[in-house]
N, C-alpha and C positions, 0 to 999 in steps of 0.2 A: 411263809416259805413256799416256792415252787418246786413243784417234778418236773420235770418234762422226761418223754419216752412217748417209743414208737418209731424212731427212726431207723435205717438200714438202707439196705443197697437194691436197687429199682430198677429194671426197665426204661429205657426212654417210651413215653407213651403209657406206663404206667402208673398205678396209685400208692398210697401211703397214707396211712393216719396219725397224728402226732396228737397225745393227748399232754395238757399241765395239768396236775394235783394240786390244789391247795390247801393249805393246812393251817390250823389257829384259825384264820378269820376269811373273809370274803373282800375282795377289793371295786373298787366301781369301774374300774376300764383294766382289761387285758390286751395284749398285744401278742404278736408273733411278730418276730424278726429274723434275719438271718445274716451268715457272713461268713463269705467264702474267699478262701486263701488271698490273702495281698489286696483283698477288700474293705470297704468300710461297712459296716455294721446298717443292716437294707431294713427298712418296713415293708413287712409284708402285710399285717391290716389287724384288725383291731373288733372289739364286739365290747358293748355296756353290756354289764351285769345284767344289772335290772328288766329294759328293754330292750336286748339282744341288737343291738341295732349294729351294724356291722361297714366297715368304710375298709377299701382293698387296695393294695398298689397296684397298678396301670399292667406290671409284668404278672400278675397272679390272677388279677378280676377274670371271674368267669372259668377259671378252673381252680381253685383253690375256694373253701368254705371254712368259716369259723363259725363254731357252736358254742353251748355250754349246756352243762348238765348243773341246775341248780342243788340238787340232792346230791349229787359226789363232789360237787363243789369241781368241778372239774371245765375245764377249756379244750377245744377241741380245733384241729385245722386238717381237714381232710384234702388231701391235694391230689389233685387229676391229671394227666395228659399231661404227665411229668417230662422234662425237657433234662437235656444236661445241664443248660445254664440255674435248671433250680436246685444243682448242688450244691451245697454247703450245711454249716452248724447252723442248727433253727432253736432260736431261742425261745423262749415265751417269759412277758415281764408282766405286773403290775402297777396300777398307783390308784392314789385313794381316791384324786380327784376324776372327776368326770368329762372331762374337758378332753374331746379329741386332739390327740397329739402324735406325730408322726417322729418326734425327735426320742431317741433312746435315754439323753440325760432325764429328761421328763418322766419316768419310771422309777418308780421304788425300792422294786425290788425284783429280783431275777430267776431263773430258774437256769439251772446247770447248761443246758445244751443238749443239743441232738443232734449226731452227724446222718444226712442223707445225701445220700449218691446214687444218680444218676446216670447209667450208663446207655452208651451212643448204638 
């Protein structure tokens, strides 16, 4: 099971940290996604468990970070130099295998959502 929190309402130009919790087990790849009004469901970029190793979508690289805290078991996506286009519900998934994937059916399992907004 996932949490996600942390979201709210921003600045253009500003920051935001969106943390998942997970709980029962640990999984080998997390994700963050997002998906704004009359959109399809976006990647935004992903980190292994194990070796952090971390792959970003083209609109987020270089301002947006994903971490993890092994001891809280916890994922993290720190987002910078926020625009209005990075409004939306930001989700955060998992799945057991390790295997980079950018497609959402490929995910396990989910966590609630996060609305952030972005103002001009």
């Amino acid at each position: 099971q996932l949490q996600a929190s942390g979201g709210g309402l921003v600045q253009a130009g500003g920051s935001l940290r969106l943390s998942c919790a997970a709980s029962g087990r640990t999984y080998s790849l997390y994700a963050w996604f997002r998906q704004a009004p009359g959109k399809e469901r976006e990647f935004v970029g992903l980190i292994t468990w194990l070796g952090g190793n971390t792959i970003y979508a083209d609109s987020v690289n270089r301002r947006f970070i994903i971490s993890r805290d092994n001891a809280k078991i916890t994922v993290y996506l720190q987002m910078n130099t926020l625009k209005p286009e990075d409004t939306a519900v930001y989700y955060c998934a998992a799945r057991s295998l390790v295997h980079f994937t950018r497609a959402p059916q490929d995910y396990d399992v989910w966590g609630q959502g996060t609305q952030v907004t972005v103002s001009s």
